[in-house]
Every structure is written in C-alpha cells, then in structure tokens.
ROVOKOL-757884 format. One record per residue (C-alpha): residue in one letter; x, y, z; residue number from 1. Coordinates in Angstrom, 2 decimals. Layout:
BEGIN
aa X Y Z i
A X Y Z NUM $
...
// end
This chain:
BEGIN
aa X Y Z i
X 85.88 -3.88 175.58 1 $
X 85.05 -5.86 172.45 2 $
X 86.00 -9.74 174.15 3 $
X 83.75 -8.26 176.83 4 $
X 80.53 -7.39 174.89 5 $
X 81.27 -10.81 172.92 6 $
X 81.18 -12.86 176.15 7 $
X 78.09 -10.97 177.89 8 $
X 76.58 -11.51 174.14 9 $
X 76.78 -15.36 174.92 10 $
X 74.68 -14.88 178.07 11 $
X 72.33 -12.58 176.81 12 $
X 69.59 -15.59 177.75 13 $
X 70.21 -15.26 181.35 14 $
X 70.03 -11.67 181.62 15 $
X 67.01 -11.44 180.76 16 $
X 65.08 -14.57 182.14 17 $
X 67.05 -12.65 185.50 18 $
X 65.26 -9.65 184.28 19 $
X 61.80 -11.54 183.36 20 $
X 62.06 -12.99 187.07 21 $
X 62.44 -9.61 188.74 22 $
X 59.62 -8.31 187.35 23 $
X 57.21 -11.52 188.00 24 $
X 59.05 -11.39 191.69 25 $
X 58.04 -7.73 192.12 26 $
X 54.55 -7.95 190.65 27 $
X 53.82 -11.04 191.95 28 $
X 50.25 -11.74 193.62 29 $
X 49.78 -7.70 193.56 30 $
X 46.39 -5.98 192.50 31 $
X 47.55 -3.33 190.90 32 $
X 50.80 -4.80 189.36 33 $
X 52.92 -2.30 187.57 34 $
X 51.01 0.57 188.53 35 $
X 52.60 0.43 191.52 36 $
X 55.58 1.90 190.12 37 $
X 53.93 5.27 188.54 38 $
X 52.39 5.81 192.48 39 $
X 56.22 7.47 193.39 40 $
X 56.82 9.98 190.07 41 $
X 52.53 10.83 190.42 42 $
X 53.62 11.26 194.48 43 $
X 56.08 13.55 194.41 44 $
X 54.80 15.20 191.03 45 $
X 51.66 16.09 192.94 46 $
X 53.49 17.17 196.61 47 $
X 55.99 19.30 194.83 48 $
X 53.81 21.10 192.37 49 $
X 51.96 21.83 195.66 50 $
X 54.81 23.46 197.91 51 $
X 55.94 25.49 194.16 52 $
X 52.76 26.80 193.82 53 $
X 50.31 27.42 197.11 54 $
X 53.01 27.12 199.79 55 $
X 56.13 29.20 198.13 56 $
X 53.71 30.48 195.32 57 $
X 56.21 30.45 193.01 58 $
X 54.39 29.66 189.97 59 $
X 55.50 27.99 186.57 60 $
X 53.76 26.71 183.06 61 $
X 52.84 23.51 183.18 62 $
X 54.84 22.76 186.38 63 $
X 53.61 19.16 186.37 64 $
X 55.08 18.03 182.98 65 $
X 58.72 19.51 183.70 66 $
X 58.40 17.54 187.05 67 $
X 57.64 14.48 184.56 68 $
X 60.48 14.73 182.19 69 $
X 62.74 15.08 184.47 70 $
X 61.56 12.62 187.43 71 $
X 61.23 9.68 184.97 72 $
X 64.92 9.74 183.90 73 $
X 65.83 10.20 187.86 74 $
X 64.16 7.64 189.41 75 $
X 65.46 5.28 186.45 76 $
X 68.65 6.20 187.19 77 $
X 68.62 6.32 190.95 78 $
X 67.11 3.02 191.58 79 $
X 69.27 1.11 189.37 80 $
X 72.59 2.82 190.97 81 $
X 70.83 1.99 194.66 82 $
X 69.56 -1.78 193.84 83 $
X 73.08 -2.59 192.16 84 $
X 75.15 -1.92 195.55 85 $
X 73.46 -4.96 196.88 86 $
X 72.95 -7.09 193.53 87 $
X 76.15 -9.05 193.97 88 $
X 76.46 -9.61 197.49 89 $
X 72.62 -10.70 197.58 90 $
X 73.61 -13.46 195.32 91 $
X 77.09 -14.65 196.53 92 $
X 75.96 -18.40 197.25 93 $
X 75.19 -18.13 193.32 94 $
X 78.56 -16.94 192.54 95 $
X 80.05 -19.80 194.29 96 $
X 78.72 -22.99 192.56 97 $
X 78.39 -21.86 189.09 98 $
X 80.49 -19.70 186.45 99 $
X 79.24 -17.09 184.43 100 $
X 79.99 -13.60 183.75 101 $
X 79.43 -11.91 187.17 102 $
X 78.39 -8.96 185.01 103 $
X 75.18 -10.46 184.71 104 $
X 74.01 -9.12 188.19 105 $
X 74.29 -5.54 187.59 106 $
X 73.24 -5.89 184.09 107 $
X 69.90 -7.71 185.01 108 $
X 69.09 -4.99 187.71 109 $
X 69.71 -2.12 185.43 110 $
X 67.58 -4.16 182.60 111 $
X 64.46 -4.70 184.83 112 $
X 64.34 -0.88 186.15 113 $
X 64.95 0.35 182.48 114 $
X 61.87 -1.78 181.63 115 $
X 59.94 -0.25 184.30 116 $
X 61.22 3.26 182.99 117 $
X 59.77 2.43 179.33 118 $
X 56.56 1.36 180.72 119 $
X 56.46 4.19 182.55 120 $
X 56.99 6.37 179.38 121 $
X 54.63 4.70 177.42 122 $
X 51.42 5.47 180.06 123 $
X 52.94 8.85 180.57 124 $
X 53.40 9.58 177.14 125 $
X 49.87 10.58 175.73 126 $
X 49.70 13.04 178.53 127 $
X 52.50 15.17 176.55 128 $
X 49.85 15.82 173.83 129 $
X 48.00 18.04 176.72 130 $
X 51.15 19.98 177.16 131 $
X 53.34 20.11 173.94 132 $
X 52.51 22.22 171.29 133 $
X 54.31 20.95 168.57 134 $
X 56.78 18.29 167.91 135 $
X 60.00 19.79 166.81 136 $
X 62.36 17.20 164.62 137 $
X 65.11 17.25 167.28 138 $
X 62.12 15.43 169.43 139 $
X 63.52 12.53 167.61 140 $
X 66.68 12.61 169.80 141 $
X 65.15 11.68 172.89 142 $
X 65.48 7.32 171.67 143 $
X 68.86 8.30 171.77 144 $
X 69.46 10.33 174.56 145 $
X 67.42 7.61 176.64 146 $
X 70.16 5.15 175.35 147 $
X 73.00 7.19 175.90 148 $
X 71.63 7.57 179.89 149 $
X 71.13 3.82 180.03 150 $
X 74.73 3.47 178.97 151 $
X 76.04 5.90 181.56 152 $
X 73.72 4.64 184.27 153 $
X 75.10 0.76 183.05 154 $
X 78.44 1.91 183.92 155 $
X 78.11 3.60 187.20 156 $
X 75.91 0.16 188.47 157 $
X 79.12 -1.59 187.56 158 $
X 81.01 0.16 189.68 159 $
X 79.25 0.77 192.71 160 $
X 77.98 -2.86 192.37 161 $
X 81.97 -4.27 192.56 162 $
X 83.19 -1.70 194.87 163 $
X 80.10 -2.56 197.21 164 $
X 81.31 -6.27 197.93 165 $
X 84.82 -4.90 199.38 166 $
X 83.23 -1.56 201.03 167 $
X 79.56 -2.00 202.43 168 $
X 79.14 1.15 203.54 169 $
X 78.99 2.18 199.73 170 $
X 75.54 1.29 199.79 171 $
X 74.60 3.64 202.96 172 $
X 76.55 6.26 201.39 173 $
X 75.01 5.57 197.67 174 $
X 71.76 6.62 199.46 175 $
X 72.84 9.52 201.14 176 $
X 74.69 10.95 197.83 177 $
X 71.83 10.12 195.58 178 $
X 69.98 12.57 197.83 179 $
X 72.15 15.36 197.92 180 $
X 72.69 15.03 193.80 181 $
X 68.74 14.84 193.53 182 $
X 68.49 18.69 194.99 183 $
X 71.57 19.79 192.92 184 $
X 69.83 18.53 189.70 185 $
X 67.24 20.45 187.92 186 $
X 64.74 18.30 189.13 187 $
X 62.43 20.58 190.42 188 $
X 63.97 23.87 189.68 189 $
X 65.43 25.19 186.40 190 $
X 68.68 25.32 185.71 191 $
X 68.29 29.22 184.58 192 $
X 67.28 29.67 188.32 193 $
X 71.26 28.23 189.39 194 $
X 73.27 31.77 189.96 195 $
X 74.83 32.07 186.54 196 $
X 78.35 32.38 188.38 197 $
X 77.79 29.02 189.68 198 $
X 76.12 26.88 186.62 199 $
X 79.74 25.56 185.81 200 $
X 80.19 23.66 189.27 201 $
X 77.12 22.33 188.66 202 $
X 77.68 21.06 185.02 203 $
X 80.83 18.96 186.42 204 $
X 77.55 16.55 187.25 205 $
X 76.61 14.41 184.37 206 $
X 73.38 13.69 185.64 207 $
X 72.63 17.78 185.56 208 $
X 73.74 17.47 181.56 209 $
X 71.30 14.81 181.05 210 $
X 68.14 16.55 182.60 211 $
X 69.19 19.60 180.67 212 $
X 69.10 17.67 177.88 213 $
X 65.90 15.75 178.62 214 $
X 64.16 19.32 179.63 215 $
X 65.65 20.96 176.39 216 $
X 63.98 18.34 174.18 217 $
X 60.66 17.49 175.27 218 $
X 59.82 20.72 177.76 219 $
X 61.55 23.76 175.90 220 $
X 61.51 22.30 173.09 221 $
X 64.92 23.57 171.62 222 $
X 67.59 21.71 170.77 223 $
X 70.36 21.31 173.67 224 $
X 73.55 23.50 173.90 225 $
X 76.80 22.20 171.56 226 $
X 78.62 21.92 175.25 227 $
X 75.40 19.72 176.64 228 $
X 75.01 17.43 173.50 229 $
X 78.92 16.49 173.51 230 $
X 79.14 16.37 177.11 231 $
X 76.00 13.42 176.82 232 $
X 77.26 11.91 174.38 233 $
X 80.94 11.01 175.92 234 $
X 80.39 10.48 179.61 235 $
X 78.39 6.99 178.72 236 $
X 81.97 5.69 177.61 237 $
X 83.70 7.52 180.40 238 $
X 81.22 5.78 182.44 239 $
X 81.12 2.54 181.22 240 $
X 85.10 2.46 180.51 241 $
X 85.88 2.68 184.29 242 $
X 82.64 0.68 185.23 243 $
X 83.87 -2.32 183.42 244 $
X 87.55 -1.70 184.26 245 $
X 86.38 -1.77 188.18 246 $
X 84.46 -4.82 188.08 247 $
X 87.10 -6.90 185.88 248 $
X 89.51 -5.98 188.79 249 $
X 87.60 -6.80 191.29 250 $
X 85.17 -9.38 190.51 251 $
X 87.85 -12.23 190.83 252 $
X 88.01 -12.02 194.56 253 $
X 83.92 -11.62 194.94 254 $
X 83.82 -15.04 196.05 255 $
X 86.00 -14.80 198.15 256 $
X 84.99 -11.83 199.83 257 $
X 81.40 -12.56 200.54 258 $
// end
C-alpha cells in the first residue's frame, strides 16, 4: 500500500490538471456554470419534502435540511461510483501509447465530483444557521467523517472501475444497485422509522453507517453510536484494501482488453 501511495504521489500533477479539465469540460460555455450541479439535491429536496408532507402528510422538523445532509454525501458518492465504471474504458486509446499509473482515471473522477461536493457544501452551508441551534464540539467531526467517505467511496471507484473493463454490464447493473441502495438508506426516511428487528440487515450497508453518521452530527446533533463511529472509521481501509488489490490485478490486461 505504501509503494502505491509513493508512486500515485509522483503523479499527483496529472490528477489534478485531469481533474481541472473535467470541471472546465463540464462548465464549459454554460450560463449558469456550477450551479448547475445544486439544480439535482434543490430538485429532489423540494419533490420529496412535497410527497412527505401534502401527499402522505407525514410531517417532520425541518424536513428540508435532513434531506440536505444526507443527499449531499449521496449524490457525491453515487456519481463518482457511476462515472468510474466507464472512466477507464472511455480512455483506452490513452492507456495504449503512454505509461502511467492507470489509477489515475478513477482517482481524477472521484477528485472532480468531490470538488463539486465541497462547493456544494460551501453554498449550502450558511443555510444550516436557519436550522441548527447550536454547534455542538463533536460538529468538528464532520472534516473527518467527509474524509473517511471519500476514502471509502475512492476504493469502491477502484473496483468497479477495473472490474468494468472485463464485465460491461457492471455499469448497467452499478445503476440499477445504486437505486435500490438509495431507498434502503436513510435518505429520506429515518433510520428510527426501519422496524427495530430489521436495523441490523440494514447496518451490513456502509453507506447506511455513513448517513447515520452524517444525520447524527449535523441534524441530531449527538454524537454517533460507539458501533457507527468504528464501523466508519474501518470500512474506508476495507474499501480501499480490496479496491486497490482489484485494480493491481487487473489493470495489466486493460489494454488488452479494450
């Protein structure tokens, strides 16, 4: 793991003038820019607090900022696991006329949508003051938890991103998975509403532990269970561990293969 950080160290230059171009790429000749990317989270924020409230009228405390913390995380996370399937195959003529760590593609792709999620957090932010009443000290976790779900979200894109060259239907079936763990997340339900019987099924899902954690922090503001915090902190090795494992195997027969 350490020769492996070393060499991506080396290249750290081209991951993010990869990263600068995605951004100028996607923003490119557009009006509104990167406002663009707060349209989805404000979307669905406003459509769901609509069905919870006047069409199921089921109705919760500041429904629109637990939509927030969680949604930010998730659509971090599920557009950099989607956009990685394809981020080595979309550049195989690349990968055939000049070395580098192949790494680089998933790495990039994460980078740029974690950018996006900062930005995102930054114009959201001030809008917490109209919510929160108070600013507990454990509110200083949340750097780190961010970090810890970049790290886990790093190592699933590594993954799906080398498994994707050999199996293309990974990407169709990405999609179709990152849908069904979007409703099974407590995304836009509480997790106290899961059947108590049933919570520990759903806690075999990191991504649940995360939004717990993310909801705990900045929503509830309480500090996250001693089960939740460890469980965060160790899937981002888990994660990253078999993500890198993965791709070493298989990233000397990319060329190959595409």
């Amino acid at each position: 793991m350490r020769s492996w950080v070393l060499e991506l160290w080396k290249y750290r230059e081209l991951v993010m003038n990869l990263t600068r171009t995605y951004l100028l790429i996607k923003y490119r000749g557009s009006l509104l820019g990167f406002l663009w990317s707060l349209l989805n989270p404000l979307l669905m924020i406003a459509i769901l607090s609509l069905a919870m409230r006047r069409i199921m009228n089921i109705e919760v405390e500041n429904y629109p900022f637990f939509l927030l913390v969680g949604l930010l995380p998730w659509n971090f996370f599920v557009t950099s696991v989607q956009s990685s399937t394809a981020c080595v195959i979309s550049n195989g003529g690349l990968l055939q006329k000049v070395y580098f760590p192949r790494e680089v593609f998933p790495l990039s792709t994460v980078a740029f949508f974690f950018v996006q999620f900062l930005l995102a957090t930054v114009v959201f932010g001030p809008f917490c003051l109209f919510w929160k009443n108070s600013f507990p000290w454990f509110t200083a976790l949340y750097p780190v938890l961010v970090i810890l779900f970049l790290l886990f979200t790093l190592g699933v894109s590594l993954a799906v991103s080398a498994i994707t060259v050999f199996y293309r239907d990974l990407q169709h079936f990405t999609e179709v998975a990152l849908t069904a763990v979007f409703w099974l997340s407590p995304i836009v339900y509480f997790f106290e509403m899961i059947p108590e019987q049933h919570r520990f099924w759903f806690k075999l899902n990191p991504i649940v532990l995360y939004l717990t954690a993310f909801h705990d922090i900045i929503y509830w503001e309480r500090l996250p269970g001693t089960h939740t915090m460890i469980a965060v902190a160790a899937w981002p090795f888990v994660a990253l561990l078999a993500g890198v494992l993965i791709f070493r195997r298989l990233s000397p027969r990319f060329a190959e293969e595409i």
